[in-house]
C-alpha positions as CSV (number, residue, x, y, z in Angstrom):
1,X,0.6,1.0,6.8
2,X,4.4,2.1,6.9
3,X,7.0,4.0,8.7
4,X,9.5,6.5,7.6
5,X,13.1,6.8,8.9
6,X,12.9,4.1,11.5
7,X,15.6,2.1,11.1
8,X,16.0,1.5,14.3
9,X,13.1,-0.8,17.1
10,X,12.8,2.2,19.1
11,X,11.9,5.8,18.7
12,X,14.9,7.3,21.2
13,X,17.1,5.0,19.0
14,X,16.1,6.5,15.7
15,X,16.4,10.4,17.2
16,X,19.8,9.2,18.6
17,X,20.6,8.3,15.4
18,X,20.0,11.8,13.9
19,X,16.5,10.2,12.3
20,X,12.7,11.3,12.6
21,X,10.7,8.4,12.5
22,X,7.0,8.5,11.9
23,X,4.6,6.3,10.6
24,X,2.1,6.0,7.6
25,X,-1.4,5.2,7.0
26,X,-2.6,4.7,3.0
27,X,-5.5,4.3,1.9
28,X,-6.6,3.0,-1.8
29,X,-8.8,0.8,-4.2
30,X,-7.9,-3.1,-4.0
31,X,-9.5,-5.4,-7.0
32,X,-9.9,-9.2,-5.7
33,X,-10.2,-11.0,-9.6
34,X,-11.4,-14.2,-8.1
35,X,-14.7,-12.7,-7.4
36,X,-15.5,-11.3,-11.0
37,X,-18.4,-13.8,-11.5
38,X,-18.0,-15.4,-15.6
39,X,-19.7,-18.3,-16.8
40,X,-16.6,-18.9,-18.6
41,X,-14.0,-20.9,-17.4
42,X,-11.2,-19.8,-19.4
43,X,-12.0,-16.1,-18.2
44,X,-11.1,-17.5,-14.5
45,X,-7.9,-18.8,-16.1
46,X,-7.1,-15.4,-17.2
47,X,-7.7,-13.7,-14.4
48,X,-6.5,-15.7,-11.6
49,X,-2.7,-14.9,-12.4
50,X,-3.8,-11.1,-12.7
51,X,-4.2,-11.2,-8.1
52,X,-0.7,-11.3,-8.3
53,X,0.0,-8.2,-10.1
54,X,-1.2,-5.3,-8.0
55,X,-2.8,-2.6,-10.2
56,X,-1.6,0.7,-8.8
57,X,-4.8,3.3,-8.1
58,X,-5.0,6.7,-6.3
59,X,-4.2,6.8,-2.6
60,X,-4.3,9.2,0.0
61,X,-1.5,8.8,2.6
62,X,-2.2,10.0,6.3
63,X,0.5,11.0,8.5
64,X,1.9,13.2,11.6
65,X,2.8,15.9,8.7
66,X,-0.5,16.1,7.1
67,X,-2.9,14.2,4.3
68,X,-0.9,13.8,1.1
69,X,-2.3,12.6,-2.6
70,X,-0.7,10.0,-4.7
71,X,-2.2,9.7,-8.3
72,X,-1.0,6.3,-8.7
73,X,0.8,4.2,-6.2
74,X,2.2,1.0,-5.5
């Protein structure tokens, strides 16, 4: 979810303003390491650290100007 152009709390606000605010919807691929089932524990190690680093994938924003494709996005 996120918003373009609104810098202000309101919508009149933001058109005042000379802005036009609308929001965003995304959708994508999230990958949870914790559950990658290992019978090894220094495996975990490894990966635990890596559900801090977001691994960008494709995603496909939905807003009021139409469906738009990002190959990779963060």
């Amino acid at each position: 979810y996120g918003g373009q152009n609104m810098i202000r709390a309101r919508k009149n606000q933001n058109l005042a303003a000379g802005f036009s605010p609308f929001r965003q919807y995304y959708f994508s691929f999230d990958v949870d390491m914790k559950y990658v089932k290992t019978r090894k524990k220094w495996i975990k190690y490894v990966l635990y650290p890596l559900n801090f680093i977001h691994i960008p994938f494709p995603t496909v924003e939905f807003n009021k100007k139409g469906i738009n494709f990002h190959p990779l996005y963060f």
